[in-house]
PDB file of N, CA, C and O in Angstrom:
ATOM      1  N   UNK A   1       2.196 -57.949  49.417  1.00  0.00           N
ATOM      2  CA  UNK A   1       1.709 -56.727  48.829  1.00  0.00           C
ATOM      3  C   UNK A   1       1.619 -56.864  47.308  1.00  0.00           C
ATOM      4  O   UNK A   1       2.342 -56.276  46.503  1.00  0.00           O
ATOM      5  N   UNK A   2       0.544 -57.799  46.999  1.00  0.00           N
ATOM      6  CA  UNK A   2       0.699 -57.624  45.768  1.00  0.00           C
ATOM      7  C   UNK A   2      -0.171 -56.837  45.209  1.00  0.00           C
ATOM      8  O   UNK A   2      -0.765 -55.957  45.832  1.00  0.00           O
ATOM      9  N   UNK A   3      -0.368 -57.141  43.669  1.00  0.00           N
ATOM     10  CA  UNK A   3      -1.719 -56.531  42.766  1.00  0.00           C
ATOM     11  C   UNK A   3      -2.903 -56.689  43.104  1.00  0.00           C
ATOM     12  O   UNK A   3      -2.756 -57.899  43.279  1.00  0.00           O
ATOM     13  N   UNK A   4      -3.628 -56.579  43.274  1.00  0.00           N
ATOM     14  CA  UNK A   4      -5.032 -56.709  43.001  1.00  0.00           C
ATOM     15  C   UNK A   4      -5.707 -56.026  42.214  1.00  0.00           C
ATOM     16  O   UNK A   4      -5.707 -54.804  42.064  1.00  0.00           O
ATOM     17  N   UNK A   5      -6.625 -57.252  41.408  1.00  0.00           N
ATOM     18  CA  UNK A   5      -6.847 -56.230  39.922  1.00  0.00           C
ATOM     19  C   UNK A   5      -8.336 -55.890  40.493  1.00  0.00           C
ATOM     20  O   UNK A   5      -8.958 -56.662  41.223  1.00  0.00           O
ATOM     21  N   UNK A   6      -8.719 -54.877  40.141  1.00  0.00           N
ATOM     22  CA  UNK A   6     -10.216 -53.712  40.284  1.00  0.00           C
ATOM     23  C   UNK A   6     -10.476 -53.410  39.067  1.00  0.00           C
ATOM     24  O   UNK A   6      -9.820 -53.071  38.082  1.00  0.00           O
ATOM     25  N   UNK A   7     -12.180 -53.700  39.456  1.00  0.00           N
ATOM     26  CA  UNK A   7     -12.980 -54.201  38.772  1.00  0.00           C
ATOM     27  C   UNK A   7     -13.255 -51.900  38.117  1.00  0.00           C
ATOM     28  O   UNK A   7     -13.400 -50.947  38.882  1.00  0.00           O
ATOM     29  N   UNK A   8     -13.215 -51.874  36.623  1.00  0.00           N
ATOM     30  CA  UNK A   8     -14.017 -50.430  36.813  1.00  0.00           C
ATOM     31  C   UNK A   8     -15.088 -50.668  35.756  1.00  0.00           C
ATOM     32  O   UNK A   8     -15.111 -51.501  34.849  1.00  0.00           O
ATOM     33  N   UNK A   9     -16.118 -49.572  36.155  1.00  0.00           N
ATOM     34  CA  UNK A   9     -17.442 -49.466  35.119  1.00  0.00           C
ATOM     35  C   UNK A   9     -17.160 -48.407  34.254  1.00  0.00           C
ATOM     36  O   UNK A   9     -16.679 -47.345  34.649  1.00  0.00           O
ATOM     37  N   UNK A  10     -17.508 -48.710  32.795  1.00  0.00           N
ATOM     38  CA  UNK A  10     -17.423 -47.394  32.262  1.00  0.00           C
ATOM     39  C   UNK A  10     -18.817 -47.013  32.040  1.00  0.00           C
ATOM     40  O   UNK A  10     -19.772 -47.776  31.903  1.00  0.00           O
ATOM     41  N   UNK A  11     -18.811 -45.336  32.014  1.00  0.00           N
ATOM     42  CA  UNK A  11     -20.122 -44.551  31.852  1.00  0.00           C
ATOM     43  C   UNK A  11     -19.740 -44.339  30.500  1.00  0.00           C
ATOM     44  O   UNK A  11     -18.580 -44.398  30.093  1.00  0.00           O
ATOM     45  N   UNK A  12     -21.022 -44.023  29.626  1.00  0.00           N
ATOM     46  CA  UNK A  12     -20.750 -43.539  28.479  1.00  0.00           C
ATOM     47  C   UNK A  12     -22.068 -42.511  28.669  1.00  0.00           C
ATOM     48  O   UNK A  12     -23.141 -42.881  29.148  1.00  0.00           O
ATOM     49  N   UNK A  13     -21.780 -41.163  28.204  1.00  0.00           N
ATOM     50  CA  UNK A  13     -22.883 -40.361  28.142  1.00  0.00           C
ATOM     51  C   UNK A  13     -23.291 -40.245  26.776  1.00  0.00           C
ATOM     52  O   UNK A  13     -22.484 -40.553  25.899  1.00  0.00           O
ATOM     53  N   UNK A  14     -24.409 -39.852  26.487  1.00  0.00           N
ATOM     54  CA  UNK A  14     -24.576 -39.761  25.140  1.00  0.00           C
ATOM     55  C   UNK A  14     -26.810 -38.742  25.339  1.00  0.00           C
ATOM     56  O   UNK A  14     -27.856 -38.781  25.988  1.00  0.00           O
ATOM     57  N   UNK A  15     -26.253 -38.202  24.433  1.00  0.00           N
ATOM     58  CA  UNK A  15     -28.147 -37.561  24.314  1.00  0.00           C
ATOM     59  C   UNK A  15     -28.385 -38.236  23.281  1.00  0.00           C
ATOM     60  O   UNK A  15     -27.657 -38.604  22.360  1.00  0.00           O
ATOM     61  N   UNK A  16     -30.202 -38.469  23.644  1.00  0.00           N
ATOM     62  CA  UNK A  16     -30.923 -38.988  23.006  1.00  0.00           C
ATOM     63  C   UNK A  16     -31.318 -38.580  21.683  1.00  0.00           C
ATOM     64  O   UNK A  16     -31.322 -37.349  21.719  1.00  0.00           O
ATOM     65  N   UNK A  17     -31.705 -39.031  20.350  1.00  0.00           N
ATOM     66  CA  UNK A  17     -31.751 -38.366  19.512  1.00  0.00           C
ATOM     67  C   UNK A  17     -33.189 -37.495  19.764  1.00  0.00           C
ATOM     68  O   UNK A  17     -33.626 -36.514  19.161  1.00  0.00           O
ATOM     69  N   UNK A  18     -33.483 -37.904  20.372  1.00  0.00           N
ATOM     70  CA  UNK A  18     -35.345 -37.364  21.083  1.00  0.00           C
ATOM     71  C   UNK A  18     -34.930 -36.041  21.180  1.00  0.00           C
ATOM     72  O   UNK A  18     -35.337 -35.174  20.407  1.00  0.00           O
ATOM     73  N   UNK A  19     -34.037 -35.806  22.206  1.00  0.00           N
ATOM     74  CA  UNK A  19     -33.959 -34.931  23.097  1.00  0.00           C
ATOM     75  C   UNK A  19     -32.874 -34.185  22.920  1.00  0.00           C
ATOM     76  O   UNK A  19     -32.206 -33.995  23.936  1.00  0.00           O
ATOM     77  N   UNK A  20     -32.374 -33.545  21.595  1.00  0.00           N
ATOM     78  CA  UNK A  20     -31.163 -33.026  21.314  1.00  0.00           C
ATOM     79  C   UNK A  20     -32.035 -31.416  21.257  1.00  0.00           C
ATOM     80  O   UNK A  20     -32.658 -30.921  20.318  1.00  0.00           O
ATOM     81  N   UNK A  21     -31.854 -31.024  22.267  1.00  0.00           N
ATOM     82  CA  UNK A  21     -32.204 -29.372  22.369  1.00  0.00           C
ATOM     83  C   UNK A  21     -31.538 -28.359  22.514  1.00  0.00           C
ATOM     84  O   UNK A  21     -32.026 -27.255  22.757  1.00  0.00           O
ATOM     85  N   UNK A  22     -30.276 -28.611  22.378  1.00  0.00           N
ATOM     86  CA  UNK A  22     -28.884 -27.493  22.846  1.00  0.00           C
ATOM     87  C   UNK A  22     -28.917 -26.748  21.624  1.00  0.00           C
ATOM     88  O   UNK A  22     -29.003 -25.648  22.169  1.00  0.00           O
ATOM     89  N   UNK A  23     -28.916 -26.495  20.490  1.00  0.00           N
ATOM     90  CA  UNK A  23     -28.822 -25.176  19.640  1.00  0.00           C
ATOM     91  C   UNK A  23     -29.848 -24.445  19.460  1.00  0.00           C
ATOM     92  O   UNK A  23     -29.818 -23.797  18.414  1.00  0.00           O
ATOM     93  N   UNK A  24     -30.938 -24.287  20.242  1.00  0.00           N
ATOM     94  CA  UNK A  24     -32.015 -23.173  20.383  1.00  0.00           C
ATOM     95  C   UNK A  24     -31.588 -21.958  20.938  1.00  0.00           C
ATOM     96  O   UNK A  24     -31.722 -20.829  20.466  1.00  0.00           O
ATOM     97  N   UNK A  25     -30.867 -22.432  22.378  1.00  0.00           N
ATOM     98  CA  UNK A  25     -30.358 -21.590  23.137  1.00  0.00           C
ATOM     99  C   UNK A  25     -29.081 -20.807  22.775  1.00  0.00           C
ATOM    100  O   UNK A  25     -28.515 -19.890  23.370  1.00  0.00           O
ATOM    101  N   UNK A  26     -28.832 -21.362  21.767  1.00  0.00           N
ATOM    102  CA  UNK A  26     -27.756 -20.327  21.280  1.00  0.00           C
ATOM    103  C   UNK A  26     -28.129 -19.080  20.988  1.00  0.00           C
ATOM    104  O   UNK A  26     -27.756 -17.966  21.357  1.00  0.00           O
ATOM    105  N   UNK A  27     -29.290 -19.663  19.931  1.00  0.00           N
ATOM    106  CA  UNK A  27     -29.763 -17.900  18.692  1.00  0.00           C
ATOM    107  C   UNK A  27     -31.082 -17.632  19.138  1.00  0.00           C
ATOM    108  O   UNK A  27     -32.002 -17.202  18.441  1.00  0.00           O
ATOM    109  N   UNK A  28     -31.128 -18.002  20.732  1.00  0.00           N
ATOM    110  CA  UNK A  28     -32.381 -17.464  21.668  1.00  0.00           C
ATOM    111  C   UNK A  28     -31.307 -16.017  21.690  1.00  0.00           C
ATOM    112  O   UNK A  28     -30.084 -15.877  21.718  1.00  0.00           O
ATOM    113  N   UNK A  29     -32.414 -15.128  21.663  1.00  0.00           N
ATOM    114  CA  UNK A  29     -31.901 -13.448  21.556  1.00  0.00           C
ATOM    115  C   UNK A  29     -30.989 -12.549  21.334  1.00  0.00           C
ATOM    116  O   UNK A  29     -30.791 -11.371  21.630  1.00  0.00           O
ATOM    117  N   UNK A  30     -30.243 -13.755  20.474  1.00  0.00           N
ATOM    118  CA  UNK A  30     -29.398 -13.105  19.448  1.00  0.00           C
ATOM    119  C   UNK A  30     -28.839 -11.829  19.445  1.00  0.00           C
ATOM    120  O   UNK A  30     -27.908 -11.438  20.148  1.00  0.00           O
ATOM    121  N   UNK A  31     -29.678 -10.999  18.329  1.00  0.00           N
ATOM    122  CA  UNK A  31     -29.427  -9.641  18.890  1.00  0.00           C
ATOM    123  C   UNK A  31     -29.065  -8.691  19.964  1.00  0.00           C
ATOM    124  O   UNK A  31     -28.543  -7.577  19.898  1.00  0.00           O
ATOM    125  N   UNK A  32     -29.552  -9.547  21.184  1.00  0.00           N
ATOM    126  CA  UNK A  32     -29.598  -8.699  22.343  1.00  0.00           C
ATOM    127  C   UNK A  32     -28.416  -9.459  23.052  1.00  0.00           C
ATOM    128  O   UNK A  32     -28.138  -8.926  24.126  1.00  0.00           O
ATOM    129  N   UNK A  33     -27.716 -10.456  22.776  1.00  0.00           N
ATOM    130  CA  UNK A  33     -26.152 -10.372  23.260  1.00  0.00           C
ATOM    131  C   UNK A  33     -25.106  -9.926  22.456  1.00  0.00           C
ATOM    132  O   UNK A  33     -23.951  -9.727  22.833  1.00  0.00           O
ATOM    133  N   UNK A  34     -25.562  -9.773  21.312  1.00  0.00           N
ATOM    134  CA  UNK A  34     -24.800  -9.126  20.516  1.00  0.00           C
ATOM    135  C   UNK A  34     -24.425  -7.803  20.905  1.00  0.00           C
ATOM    136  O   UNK A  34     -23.286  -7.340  20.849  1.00  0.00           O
ATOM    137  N   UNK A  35     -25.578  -7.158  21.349  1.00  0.00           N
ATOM    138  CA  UNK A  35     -25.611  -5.444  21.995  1.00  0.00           C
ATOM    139  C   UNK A  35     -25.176  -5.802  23.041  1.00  0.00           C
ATOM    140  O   UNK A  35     -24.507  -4.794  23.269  1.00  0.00           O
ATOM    141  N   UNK A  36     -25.011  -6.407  23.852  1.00  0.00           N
ATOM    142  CA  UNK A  36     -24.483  -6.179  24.812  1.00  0.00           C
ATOM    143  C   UNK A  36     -22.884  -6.772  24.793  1.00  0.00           C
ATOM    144  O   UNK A  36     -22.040  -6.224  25.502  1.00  0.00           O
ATOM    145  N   UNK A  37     -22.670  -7.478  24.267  1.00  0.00           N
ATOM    146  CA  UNK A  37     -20.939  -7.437  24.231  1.00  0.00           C
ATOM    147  C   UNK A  37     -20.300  -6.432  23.999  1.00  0.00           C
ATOM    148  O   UNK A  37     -19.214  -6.033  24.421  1.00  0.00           O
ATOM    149  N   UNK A  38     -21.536  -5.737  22.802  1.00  0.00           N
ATOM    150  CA  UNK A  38     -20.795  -4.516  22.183  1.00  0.00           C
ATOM    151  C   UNK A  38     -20.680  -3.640  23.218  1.00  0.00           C
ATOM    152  O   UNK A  38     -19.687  -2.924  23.354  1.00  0.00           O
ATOM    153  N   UNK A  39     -21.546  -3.634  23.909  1.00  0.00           N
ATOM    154  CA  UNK A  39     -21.770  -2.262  24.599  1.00  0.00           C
ATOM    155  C   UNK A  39     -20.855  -2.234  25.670  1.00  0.00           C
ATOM    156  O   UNK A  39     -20.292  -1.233  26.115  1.00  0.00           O
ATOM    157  N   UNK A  40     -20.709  -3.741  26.169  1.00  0.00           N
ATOM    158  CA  UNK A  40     -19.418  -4.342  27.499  1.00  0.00           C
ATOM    159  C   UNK A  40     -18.055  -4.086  27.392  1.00  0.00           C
ATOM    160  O   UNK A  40     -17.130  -3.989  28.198  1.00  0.00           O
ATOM    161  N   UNK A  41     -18.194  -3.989  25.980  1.00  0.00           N
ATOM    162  CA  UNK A  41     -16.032  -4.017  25.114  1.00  0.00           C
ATOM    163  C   UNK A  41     -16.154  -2.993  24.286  1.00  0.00           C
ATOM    164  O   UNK A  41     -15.759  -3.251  23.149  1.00  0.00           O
ATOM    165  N   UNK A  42     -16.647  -1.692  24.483  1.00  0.00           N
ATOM    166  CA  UNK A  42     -16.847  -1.163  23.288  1.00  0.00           C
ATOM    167  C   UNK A  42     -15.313  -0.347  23.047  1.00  0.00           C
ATOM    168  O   UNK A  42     -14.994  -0.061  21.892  1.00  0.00           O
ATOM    169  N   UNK A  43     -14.437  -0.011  24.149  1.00  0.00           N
ATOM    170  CA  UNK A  43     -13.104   0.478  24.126  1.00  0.00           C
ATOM    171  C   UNK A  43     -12.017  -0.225  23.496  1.00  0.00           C
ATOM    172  O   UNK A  43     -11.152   0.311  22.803  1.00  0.00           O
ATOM    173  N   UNK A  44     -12.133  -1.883  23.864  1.00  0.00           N
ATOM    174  CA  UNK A  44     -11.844  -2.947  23.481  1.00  0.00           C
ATOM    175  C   UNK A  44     -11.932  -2.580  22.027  1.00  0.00           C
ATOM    176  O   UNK A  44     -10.951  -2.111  21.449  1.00  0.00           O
ATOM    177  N   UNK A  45     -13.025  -2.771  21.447  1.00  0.00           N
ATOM    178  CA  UNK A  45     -13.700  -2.949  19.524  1.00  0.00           C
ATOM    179  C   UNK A  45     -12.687  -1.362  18.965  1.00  0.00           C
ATOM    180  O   UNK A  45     -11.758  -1.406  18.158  1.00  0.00           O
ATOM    181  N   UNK A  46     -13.125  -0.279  19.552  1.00  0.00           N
ATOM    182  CA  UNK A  46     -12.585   0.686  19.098  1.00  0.00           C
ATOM    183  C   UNK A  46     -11.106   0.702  19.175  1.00  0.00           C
ATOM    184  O   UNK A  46     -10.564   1.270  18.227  1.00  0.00           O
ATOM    185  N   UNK A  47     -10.509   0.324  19.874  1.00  0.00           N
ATOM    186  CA  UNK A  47      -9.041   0.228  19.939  1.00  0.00           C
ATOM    187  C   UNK A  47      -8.275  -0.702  19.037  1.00  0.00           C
ATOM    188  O   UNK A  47      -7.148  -0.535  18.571  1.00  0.00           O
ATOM    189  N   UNK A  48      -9.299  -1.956  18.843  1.00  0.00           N
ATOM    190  CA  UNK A  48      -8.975  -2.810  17.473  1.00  0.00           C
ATOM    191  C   UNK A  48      -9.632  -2.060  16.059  1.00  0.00           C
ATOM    192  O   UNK A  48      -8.900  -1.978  15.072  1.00  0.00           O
ATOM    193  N   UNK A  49     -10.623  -1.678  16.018  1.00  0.00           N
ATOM    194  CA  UNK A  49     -11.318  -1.207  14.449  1.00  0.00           C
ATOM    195  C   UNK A  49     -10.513   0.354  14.246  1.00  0.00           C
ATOM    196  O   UNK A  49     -10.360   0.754  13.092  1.00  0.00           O
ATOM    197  N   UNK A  50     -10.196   0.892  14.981  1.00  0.00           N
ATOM    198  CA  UNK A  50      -9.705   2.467  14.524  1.00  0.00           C
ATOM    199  C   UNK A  50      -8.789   2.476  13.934  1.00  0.00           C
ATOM    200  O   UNK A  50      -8.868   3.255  12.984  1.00  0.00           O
ATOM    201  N   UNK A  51      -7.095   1.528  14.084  1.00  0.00           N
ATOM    202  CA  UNK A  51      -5.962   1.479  13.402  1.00  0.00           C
ATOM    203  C   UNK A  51      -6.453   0.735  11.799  1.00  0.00           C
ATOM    204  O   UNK A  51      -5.814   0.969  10.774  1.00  0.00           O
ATOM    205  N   UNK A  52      -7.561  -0.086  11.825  1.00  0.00           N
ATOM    206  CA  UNK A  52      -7.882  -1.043  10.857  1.00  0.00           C
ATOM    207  C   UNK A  52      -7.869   0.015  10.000  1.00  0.00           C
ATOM    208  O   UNK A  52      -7.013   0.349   9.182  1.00  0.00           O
ATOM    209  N   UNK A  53      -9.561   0.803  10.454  1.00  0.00           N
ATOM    210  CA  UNK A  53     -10.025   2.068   9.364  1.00  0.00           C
ATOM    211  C   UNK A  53      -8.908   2.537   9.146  1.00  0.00           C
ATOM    212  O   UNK A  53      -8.470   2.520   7.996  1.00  0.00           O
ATOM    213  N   UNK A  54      -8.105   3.117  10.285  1.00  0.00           N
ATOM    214  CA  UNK A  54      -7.052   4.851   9.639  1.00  0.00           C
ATOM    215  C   UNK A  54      -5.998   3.973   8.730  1.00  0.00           C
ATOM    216  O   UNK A  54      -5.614   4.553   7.714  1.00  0.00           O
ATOM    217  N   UNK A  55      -5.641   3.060   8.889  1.00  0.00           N
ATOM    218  CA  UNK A  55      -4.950   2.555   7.075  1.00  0.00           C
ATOM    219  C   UNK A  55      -5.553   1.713   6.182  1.00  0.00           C
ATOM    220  O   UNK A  55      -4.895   0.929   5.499  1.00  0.00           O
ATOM    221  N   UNK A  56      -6.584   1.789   6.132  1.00  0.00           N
ATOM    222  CA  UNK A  56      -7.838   1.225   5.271  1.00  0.00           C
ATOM    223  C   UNK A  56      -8.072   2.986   4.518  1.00  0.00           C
ATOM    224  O   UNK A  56      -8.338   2.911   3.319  1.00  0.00           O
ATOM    225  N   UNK A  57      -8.015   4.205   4.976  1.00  0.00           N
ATOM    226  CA  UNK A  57      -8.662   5.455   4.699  1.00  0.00           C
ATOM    227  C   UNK A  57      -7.121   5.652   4.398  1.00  0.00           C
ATOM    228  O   UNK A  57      -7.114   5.288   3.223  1.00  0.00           O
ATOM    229  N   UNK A  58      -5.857   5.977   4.677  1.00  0.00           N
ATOM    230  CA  UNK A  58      -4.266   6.582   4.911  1.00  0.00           C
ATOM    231  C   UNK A  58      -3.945   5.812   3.505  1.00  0.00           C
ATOM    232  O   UNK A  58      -3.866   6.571   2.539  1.00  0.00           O
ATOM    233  N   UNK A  59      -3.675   3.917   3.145  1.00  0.00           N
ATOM    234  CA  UNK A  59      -3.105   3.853   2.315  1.00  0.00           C
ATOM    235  C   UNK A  59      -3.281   3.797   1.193  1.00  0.00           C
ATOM    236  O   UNK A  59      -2.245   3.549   0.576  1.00  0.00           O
ATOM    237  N   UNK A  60      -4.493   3.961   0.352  1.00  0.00           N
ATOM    238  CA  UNK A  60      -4.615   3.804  -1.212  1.00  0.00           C
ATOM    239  C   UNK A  60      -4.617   5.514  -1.663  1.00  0.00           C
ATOM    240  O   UNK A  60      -4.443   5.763  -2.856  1.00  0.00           O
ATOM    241  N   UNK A  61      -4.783   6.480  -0.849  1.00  0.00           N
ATOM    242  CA  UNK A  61      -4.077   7.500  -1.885  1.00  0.00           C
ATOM    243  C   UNK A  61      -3.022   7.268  -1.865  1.00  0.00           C
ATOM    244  O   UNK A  61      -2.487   6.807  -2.873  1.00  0.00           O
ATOM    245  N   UNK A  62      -2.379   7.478  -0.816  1.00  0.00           N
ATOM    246  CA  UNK A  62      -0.504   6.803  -1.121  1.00  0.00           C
ATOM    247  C   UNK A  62      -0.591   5.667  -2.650  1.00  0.00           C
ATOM    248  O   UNK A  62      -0.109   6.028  -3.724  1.00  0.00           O
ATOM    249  N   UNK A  63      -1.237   4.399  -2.476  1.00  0.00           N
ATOM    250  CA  UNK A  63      -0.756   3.756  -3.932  1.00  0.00           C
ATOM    251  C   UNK A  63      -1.409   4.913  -5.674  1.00  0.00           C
ATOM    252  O   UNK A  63      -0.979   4.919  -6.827  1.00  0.00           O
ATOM    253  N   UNK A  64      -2.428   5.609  -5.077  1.00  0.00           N
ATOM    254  CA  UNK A  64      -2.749   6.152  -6.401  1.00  0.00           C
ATOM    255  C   UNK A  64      -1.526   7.471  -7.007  1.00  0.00           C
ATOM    256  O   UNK A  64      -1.056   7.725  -8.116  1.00  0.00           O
ATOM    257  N   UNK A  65      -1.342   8.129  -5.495  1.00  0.00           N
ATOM    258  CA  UNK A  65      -0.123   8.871  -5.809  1.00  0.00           C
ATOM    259  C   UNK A  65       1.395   8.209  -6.547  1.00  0.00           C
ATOM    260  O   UNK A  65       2.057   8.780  -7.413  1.00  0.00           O
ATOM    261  N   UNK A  66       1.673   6.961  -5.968  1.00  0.00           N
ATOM    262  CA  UNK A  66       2.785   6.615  -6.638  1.00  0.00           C
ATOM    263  C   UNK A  66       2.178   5.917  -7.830  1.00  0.00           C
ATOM    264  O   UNK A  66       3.144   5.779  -8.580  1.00  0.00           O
ATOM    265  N   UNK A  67       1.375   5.522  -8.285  1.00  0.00           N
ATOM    266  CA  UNK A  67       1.306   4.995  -9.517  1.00  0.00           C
ATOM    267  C   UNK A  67       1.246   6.420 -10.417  1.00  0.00           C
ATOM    268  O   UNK A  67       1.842   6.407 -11.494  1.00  0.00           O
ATOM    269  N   UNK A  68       0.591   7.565 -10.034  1.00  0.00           N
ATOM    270  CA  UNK A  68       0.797   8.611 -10.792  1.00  0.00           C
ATOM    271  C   UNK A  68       1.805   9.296 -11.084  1.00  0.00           C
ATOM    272  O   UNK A  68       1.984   9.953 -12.110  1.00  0.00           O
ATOM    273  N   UNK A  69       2.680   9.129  -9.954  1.00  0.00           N
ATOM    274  CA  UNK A  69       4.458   9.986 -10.272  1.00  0.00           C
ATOM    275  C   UNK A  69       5.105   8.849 -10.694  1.00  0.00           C
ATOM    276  O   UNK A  69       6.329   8.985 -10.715  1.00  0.00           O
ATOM    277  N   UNK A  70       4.541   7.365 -11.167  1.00  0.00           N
ATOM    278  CA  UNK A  70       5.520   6.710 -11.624  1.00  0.00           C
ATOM    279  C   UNK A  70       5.125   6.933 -13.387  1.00  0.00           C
ATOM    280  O   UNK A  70       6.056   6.537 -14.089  1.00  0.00           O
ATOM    281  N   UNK A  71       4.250   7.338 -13.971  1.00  0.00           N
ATOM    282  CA  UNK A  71       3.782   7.323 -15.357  1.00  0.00           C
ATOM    283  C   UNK A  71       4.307   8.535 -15.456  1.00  0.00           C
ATOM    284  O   UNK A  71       4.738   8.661 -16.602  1.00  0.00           O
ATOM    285  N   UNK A  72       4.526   9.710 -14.681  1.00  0.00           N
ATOM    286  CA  UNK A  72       5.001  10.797 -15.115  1.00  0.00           C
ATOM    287  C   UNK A  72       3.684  12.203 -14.383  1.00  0.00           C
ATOM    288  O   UNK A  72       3.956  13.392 -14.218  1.00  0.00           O
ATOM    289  N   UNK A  73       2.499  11.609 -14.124  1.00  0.00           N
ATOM    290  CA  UNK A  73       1.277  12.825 -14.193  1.00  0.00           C
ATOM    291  C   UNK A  73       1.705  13.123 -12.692  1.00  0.00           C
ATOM    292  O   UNK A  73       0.689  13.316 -12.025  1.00  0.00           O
ATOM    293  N   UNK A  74       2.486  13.192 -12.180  1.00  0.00           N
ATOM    294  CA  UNK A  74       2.289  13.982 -10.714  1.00  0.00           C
ATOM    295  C   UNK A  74       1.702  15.229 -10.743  1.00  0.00           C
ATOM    296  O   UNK A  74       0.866  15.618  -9.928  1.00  0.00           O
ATOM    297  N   UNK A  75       2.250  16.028 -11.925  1.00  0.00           N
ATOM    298  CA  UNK A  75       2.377  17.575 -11.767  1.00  0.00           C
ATOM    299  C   UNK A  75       0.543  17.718 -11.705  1.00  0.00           C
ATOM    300  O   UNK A  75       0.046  18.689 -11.134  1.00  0.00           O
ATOM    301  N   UNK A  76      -0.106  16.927 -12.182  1.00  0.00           N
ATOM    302  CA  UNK A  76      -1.660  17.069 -11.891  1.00  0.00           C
ATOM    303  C   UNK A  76      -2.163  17.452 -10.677  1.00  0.00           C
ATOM    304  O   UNK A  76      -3.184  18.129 -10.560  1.00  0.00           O
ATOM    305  N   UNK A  77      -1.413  17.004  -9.654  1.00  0.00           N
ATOM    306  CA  UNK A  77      -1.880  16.950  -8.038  1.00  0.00           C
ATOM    307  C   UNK A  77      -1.347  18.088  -7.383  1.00  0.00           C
ATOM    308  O   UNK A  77      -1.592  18.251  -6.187  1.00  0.00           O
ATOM    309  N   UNK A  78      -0.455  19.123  -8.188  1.00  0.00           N
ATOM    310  CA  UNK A  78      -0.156  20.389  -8.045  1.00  0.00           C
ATOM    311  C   UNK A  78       1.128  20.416  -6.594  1.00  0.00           C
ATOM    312  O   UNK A  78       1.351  21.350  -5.824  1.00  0.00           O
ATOM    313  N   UNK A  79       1.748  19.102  -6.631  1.00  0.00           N
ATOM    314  CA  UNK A  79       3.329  19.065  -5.841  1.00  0.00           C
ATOM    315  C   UNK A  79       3.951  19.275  -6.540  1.00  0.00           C
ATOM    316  O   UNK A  79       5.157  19.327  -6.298  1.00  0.00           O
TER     317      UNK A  79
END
């Protein structure tokens, strides 16, 4: 029971420089998978973009308020 050595072929794949056609089909209709992912996940998108906005909109009055009660002008904002 011994070894026997086997013989293997290797394949090598490779495209032709002729025939390199794979990135057409990417930004073939573009737009219109774009709308439709959106339209597929749109609970998905909103459930990620809404917390983004509400402290994108929530935290810079907060920093303008404390930079103002730290110089002293709070009483401007009528607290």
């Amino acid at each position: 029971m011994g070894k026997q050595p086997v013989k293997l072929k290797a394949v090598v794949y490779a495209l032709s420089p002729f025939q390199q056609k794979v990135m057409p089909g990417l930004w073939k209709d573009l737009p219109g998978k774009i709308h439709h992912k959106i339209s597929e996940n749109w609970i998905s998108a909103s459930l990620l973009l809404a917390p983004l906005i509400g402290v994108h909109l929530y935290v810079p009055p907060l920093f303008y308020i404390n930079r103002l009660s730290r110089i002293g002008f709070l009483f401007c904002l009528g607290s």
